[in-house]
VOPAGU-2260 file (C-alpha; in pm, 1 decimal, decimal comma):
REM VOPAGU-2260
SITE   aa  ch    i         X         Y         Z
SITE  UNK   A    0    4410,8    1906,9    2830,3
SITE  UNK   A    1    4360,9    2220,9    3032,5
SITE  UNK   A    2    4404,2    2505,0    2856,4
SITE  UNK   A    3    4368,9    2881,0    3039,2
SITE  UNK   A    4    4257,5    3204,8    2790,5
SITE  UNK   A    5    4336,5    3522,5    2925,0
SITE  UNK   A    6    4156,8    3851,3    2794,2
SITE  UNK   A    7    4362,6    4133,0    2918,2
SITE  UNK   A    8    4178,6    4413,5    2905,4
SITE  UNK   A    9    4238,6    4810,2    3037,7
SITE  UNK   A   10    4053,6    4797,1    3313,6
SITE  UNK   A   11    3961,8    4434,9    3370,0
SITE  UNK   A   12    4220,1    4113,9    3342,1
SITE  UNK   A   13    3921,7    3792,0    3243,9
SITE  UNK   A   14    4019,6    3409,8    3293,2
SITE  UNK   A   15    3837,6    3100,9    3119,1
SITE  UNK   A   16    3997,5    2759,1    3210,4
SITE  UNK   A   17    3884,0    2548,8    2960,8
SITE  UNK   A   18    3919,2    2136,5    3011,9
SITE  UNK   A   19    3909,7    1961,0    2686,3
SITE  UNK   A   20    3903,7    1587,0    2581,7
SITE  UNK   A   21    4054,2    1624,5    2254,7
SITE  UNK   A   22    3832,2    1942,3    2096,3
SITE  UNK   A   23    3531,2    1921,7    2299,0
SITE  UNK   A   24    3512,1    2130,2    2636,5
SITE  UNK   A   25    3426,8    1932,0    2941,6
SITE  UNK   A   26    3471,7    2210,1    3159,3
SITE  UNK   A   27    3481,7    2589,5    3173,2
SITE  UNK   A   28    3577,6    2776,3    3499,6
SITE  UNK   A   29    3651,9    3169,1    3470,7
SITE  UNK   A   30    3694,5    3472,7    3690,1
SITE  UNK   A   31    3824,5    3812,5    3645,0
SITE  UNK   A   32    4049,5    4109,3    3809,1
SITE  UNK   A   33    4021,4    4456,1    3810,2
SITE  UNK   A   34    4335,4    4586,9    3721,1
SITE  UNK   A   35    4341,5    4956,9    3584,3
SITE  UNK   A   36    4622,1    4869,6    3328,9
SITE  UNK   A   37    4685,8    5293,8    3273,3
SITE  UNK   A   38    4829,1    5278,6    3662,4
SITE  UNK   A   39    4925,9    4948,2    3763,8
SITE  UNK   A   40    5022,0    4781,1    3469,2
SITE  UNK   A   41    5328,3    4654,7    3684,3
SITE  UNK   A   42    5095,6    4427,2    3888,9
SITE  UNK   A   43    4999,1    4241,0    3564,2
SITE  UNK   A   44    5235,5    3929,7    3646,8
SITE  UNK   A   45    5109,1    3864,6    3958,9
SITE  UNK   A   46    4736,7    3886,6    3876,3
SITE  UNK   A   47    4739,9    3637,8    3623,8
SITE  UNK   A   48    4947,1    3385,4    3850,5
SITE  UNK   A   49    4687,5    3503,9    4153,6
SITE  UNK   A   50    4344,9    3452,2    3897,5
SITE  UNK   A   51    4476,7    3106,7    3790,4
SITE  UNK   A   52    4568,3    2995,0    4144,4
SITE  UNK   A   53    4241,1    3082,0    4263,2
SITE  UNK   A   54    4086,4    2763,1    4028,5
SITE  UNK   A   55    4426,2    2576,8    3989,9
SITE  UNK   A   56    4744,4    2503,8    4044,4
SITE  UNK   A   57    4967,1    2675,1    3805,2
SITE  UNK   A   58    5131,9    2348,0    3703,6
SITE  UNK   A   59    4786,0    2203,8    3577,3
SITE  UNK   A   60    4735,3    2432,3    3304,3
SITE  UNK   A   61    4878,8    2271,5    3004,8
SITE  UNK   A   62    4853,9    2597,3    2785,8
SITE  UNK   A   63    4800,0    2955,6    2790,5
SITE  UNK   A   64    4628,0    3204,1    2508,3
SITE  UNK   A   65    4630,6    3512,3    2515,6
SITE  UNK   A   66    4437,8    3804,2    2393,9
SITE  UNK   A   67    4441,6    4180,9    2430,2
SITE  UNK   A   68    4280,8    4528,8    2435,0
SITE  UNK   A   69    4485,0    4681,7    2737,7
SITE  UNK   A   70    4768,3    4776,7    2452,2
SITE  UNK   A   71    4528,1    5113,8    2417,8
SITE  UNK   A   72    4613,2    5255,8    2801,8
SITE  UNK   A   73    4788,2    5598,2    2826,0
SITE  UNK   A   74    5076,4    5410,6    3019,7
SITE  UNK   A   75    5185,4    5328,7    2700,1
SITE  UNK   A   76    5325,6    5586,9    2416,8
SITE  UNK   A   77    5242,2    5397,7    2084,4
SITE  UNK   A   78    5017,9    5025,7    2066,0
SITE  UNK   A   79    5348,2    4851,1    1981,9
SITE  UNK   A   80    5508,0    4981,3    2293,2
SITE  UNK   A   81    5165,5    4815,8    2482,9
SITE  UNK   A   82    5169,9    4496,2    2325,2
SITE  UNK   A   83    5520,5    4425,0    2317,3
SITE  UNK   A   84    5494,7    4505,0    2701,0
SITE  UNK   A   85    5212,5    4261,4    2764,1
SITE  UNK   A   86    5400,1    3985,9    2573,6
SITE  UNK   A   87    5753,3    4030,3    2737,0
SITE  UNK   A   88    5501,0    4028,6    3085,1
SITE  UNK   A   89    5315,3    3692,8    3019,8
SITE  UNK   A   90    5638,5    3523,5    2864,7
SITE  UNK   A   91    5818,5    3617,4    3166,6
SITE  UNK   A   92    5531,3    3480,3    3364,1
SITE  UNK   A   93    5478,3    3118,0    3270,8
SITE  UNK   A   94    5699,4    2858,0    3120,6
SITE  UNK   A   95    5387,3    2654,7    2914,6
SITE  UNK   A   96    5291,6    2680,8    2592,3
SITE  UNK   A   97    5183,6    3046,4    2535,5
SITE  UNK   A   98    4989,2    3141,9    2189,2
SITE  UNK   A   99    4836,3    3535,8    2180,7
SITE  UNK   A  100    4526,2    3590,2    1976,1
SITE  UNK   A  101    4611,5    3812,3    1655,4
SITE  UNK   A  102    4438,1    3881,6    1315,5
SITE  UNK   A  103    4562,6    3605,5    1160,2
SITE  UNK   A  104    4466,3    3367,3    1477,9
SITE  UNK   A  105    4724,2    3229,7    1681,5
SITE  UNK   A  106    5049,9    3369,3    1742,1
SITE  UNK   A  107    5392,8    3269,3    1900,1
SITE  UNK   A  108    5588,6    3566,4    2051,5
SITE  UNK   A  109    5826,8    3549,5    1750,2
SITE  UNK   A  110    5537,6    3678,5    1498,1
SITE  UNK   A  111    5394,6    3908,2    1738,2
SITE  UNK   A  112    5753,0    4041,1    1720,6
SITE  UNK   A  113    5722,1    4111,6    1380,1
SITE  UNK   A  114    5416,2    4256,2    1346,1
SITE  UNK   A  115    5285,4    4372,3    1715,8
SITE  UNK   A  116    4945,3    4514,3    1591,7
SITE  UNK   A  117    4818,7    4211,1    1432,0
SITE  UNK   A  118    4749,0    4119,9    1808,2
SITE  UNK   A  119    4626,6    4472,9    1919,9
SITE  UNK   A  120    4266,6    4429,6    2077,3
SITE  UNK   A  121    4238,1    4162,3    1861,0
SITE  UNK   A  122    4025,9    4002,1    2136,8
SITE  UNK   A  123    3683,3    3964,5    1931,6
SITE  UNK   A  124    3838,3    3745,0    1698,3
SITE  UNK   A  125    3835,9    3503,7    1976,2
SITE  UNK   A  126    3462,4    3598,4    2068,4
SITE  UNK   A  127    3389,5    3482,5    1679,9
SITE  UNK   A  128    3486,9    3130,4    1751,6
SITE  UNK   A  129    3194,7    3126,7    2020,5
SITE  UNK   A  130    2925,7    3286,9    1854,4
SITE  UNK   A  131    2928,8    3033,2    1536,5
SITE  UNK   A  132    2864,2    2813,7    1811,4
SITE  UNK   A  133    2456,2    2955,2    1762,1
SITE  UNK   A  134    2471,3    3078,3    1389,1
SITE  UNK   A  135    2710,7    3073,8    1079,2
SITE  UNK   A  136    2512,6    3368,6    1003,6
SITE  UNK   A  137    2486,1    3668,3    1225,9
SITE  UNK   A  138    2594,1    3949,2    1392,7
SITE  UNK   A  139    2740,3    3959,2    1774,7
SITE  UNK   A  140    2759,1    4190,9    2000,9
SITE  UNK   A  141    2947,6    4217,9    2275,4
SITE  UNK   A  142    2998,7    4499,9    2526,3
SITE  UNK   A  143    3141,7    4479,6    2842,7
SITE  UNK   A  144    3244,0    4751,7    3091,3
SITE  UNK   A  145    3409,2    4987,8    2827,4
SITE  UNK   A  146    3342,2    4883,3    2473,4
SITE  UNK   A  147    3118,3    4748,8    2254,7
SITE  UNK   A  148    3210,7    4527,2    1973,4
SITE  UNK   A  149    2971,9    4429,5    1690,9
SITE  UNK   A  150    3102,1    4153,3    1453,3
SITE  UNK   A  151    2946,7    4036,7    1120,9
SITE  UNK   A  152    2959,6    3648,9    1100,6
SITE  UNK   A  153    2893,9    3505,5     705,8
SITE  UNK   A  154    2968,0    3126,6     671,7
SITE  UNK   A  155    3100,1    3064,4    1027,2
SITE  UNK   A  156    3376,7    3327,5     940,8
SITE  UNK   A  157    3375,1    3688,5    1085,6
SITE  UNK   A  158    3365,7    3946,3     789,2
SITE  UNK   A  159    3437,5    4286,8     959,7
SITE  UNK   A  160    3556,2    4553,2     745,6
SITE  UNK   A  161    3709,4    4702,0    1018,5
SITE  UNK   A  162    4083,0    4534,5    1172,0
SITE  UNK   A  163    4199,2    4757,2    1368,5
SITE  UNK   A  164    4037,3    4952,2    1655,7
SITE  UNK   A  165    4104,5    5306,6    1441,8
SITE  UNK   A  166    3934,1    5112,2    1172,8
SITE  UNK   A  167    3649,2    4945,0    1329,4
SITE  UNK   A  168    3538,6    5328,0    1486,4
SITE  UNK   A  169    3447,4    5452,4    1102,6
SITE  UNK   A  170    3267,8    5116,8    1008,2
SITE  UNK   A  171    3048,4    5068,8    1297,4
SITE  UNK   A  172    3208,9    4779,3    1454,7
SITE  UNK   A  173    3363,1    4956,8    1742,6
SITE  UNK   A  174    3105,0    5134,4    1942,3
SITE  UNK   A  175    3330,4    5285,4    2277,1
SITE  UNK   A  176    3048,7    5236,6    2501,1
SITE  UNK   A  177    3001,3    4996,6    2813,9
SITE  UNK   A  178    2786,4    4855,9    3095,8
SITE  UNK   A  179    3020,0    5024,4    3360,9
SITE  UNK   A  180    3342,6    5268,1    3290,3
SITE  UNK   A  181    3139,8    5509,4    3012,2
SITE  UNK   A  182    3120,2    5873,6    3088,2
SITE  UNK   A  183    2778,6    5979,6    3073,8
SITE  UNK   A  184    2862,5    6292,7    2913,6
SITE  UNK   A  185    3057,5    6117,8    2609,7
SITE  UNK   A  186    2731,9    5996,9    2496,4
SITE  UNK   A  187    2417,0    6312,4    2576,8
SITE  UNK   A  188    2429,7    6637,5    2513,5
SITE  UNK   A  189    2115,8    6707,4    2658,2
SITE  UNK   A  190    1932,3    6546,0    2948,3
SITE  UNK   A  191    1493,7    6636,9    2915,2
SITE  UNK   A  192    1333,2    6729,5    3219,8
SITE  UNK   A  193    1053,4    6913,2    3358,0
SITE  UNK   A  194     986,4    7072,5    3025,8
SITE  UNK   A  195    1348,4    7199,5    2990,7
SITE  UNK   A  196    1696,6    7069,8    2799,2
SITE  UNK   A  197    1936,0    7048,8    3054,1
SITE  UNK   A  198    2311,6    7094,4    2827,5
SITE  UNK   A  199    2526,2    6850,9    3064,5
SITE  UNK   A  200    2834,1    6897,4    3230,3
SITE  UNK   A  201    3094,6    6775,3    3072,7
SITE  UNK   A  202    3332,0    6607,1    3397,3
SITE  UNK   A  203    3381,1    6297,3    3544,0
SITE  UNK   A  204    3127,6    6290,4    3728,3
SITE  UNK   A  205    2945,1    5995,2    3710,0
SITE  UNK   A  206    2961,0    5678,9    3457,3
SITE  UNK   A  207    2700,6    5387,8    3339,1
SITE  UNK   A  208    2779,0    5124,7    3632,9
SITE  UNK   A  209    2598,4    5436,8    3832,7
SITE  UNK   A  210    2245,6    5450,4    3630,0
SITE  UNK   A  211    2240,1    5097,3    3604,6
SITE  UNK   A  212    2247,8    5079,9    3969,2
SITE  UNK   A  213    1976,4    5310,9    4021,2
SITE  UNK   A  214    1768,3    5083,1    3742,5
SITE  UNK   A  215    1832,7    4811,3    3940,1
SITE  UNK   A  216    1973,6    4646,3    3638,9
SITE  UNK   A  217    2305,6    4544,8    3813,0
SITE  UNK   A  218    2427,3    4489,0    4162,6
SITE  UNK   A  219    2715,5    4654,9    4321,0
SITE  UNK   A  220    2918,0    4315,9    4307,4
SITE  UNK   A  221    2928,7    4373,9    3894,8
SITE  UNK   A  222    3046,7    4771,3    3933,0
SITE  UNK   A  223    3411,7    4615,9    3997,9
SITE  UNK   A  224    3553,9    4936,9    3877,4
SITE  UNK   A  225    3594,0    5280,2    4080,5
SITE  UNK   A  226    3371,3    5563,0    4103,4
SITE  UNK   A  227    3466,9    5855,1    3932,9
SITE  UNK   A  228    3435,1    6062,0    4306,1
SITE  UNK   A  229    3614,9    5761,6    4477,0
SITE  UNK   A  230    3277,2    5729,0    4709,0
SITE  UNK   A  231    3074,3    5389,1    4756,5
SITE  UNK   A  232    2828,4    5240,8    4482,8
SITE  UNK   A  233    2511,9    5224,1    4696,2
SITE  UNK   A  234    2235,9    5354,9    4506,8
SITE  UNK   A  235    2216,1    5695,0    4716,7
SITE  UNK   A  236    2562,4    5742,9    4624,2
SITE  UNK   A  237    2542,8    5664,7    4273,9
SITE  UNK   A  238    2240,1    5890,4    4247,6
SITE  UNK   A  239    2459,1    6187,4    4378,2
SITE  UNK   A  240    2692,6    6153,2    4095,2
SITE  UNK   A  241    2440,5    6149,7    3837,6
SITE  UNK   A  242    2333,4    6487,2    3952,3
SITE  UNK   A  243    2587,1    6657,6    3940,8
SITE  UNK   A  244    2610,4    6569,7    3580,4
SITE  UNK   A  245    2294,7    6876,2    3556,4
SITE  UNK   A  246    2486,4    7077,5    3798,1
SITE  UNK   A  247    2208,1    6944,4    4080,6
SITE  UNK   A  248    2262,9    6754,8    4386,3
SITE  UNK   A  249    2027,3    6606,6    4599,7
SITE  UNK   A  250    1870,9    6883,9    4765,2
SITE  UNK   A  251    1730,8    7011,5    4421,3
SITE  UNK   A  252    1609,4    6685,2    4249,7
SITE  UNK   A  253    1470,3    6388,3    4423,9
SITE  UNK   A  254    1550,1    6014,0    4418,1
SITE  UNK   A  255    1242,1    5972,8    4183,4
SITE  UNK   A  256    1396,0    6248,3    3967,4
SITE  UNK   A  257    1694,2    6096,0    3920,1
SITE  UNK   A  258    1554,5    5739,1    3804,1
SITE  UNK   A  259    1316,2    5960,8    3559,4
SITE  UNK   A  260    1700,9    6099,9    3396,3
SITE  UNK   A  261    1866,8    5774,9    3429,5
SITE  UNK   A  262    1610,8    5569,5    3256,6
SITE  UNK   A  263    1644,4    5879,2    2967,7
SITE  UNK   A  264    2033,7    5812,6    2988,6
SITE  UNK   A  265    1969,4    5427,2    2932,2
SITE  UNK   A  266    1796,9    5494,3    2634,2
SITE  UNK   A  267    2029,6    5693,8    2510,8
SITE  UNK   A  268    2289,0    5449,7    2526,4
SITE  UNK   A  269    2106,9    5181,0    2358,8
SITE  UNK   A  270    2072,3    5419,4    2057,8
SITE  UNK   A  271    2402,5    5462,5    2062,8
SITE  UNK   A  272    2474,1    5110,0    1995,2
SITE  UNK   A  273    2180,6    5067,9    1788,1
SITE  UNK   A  274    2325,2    5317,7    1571,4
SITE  UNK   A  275    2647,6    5093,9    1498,1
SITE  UNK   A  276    2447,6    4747,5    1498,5
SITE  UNK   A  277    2267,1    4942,3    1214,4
SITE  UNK   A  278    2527,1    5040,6    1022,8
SITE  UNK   A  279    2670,1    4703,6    1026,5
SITE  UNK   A  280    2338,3    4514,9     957,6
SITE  UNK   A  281    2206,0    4712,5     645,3
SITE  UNK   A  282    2585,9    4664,3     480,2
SITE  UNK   A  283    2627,4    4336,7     525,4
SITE  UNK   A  284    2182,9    4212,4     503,8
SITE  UNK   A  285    2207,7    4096,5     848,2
SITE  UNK   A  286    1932,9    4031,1    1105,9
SITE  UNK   A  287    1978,1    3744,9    1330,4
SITE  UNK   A  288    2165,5    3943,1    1640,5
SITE  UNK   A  289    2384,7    3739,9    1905,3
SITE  UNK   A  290    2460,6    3899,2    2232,5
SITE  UNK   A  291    2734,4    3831,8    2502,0
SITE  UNK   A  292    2896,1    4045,7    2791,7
SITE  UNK   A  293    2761,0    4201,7    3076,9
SITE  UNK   A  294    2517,2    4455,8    2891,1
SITE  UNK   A  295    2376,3    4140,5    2652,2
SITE  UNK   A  296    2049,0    4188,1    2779,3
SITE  UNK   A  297    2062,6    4591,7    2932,8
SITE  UNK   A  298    2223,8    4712,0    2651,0
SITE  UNK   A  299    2251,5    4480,2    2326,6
SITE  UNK   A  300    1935,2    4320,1    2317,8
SITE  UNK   A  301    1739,0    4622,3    2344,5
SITE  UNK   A  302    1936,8    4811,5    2064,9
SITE  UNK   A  303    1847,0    4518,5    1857,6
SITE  UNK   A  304    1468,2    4516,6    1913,9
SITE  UNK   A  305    1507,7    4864,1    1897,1
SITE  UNK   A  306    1592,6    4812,4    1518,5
SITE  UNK   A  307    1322,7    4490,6    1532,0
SITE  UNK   A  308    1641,8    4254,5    1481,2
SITE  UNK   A  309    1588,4    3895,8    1561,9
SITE  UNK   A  310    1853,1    3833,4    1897,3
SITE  UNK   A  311    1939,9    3516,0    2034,9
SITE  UNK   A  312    2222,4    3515,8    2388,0
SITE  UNK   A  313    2503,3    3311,2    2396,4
SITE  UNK   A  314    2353,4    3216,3    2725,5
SITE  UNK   A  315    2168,7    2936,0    2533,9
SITE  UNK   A  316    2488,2    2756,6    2536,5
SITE  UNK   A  317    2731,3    3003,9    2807,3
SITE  UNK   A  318    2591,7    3049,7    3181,5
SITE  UNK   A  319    2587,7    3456,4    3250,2
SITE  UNK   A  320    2890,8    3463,0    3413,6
SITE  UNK   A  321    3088,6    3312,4    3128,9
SITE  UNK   A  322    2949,8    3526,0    2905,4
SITE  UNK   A  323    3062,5    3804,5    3097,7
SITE  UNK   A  324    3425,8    3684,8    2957,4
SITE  UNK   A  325    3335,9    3533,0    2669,5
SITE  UNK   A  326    3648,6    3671,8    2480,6
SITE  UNK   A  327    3891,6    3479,0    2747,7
SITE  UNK   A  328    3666,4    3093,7    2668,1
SITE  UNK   A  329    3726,7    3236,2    2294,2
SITE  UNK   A  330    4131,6    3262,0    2327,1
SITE  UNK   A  331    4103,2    2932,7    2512,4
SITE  UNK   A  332    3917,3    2768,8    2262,7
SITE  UNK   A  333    4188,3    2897,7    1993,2
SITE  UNK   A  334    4492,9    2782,5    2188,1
SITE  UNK   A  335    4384,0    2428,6    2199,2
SITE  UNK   A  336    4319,7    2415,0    1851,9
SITE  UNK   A  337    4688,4    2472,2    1802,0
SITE  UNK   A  338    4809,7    2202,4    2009,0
């Protein structure tokens, strides 16, 4: 059986082919797309035929799941609009099976129908089914380019407070913060340096794929989205960007100026999130942390040593690059289950 999840995000479209004999996985194979769904949510179709062709042909795949965040984008007036747009796309796509992750687990396009939130960015209930995989009892964390969603786990079942994303923003569950597409002034208000607080300025100017790549904590192969100033991603460049957020440019602060802010900004992000993994943790007398996406170690892990949280990866039993779309193996996983 050869079952394909699909995470479709806003910004990024993730694949996981799974192979399964039965209910164990004998293969996973994944990739992803950058497709800003807020523009170009036209070109949806043909990515997901293009991501699939890239592994397979399309008449392998036995079964397709679904899952969703990419209902949010501005292209669409209301959620329901978004998902009901995403569904009529993918049904209109393939002529397989086709399940889409919801609250509830599992849903034909009949119930989604019915009740089109019950699938909106309902994508970490698919990430659930991977992280019980390490604990029965924990806490995950996953953040990716944009988000960051942290998950209480109690007896192999997730036990968020929190359903939707509205929801999950009050309870700590929902942290809007990522590895790559973040505006740096969403999260600082001040920036130290030299003595002074620098108030920053509040543009796009530059985003958290640009002081990771001065940290050397990614390469410019994982900043997949675009630059705020539609310029390269070579460090230089990045470092321009995160000047101007104090109003500077390179002629007034110096390369080793600019790592001295970014490594403050990188702090400041992990107590962002440590700030929501808290809030979670104390309610529900959790301490044993589980980290996926592409800030699992950046990002994640740090927030939870910050708060001296035990943290295992789900790269004990996912390579990094499936963790990166851990979400899409999840929905996988869940489809199969159903057939």
């Amino acid at each position: 059986m050869k079952v394909a999840g699909f995470d479709i995000g806003g910004a990024n479209t993730d694949l996981a082919i799974v192979d399964f004999d039965q209910n164990e996985i004998k293969n996973i194979q994944v990739d992803f797309a950058y497709l800003p769904m807020w523009s170009n949510n036209d070109d949806l179709s043909k990515v997901l035929v293009e991501l699939i062709e890239k592994i397979c042909s399309i008449d392998e795949i036995d079964a397709i799941g679904i899952s969703m965040t990419a209902e949010l984008v501005d292209a669409y007036d209301t959620k329901k609009e978004g998902v009901l747009d995403i569904v009529e796309k993918c049904e209109n796509t393939f002529n397989c099976p086709i399940g889409y992750v919801g609250l509830d687990g599992i849903l034909t396009k009949d119930e989604i129908e019915k009740d089109p939130l019950n699938a909106a960015a309902a994508n970490w209930i698919a990430t659930c089914e991977i992280a019980t995989l390490i604990s029965d009892n924990c806490i995950f964390i996953d953040t990716g380019s944009t988000t960051t969603d942290i998950i209480p786990i109690k007896n192999g079942k997730q036990c968020a407070i929190g359903n939707s994303d509205f929801e999950r923003l009050a309870t700590g569950e929902l942290v809007y913060t990522g590895t790559l597409r973040t505006n740096l002034a969403s999260f600082l208000e001040k920036v130290p340096f030299n003595g002074n607080e620098y108030r920053v300025a509040s543009e796009l100017f530059a985003q958290t794929a640009d002081v990771f790549i001065v940290l050397d904590l990614i390469d410019e192969s994982d900043y997949v989205c675009d630059t705020f100033d539609g310029e390269g991603k070579s460090k230089i460049e990045c470092m321009r960007r995160i000047a101007r957020v104090l109003c500077a440019d390179m002629d007034m602060l110096s390369e080793r100026d600019i790592v001295k802010i970014s490594k403050f900004i990188h702090k400041a992000q992990v107590a962002q999130i440590a700030e929501g993994l808290n809030q979670v943790s104390q309610r529900q007398n959790l301490d044993l942390i589980v980290t996926t996406g592409l800030g699992k170690d950046i990002l994640d892990k740090k927030a939870a040593e910050l708060l001296n949280l035990e943290v295992k990866s789900m790269d004990n039993i996912l390579s990094d690059e499936e963790c990166v779309v851990a979400p899409a193996i999840g929905t996988a996983i869940m489809m199969n289950k159903t057939l």
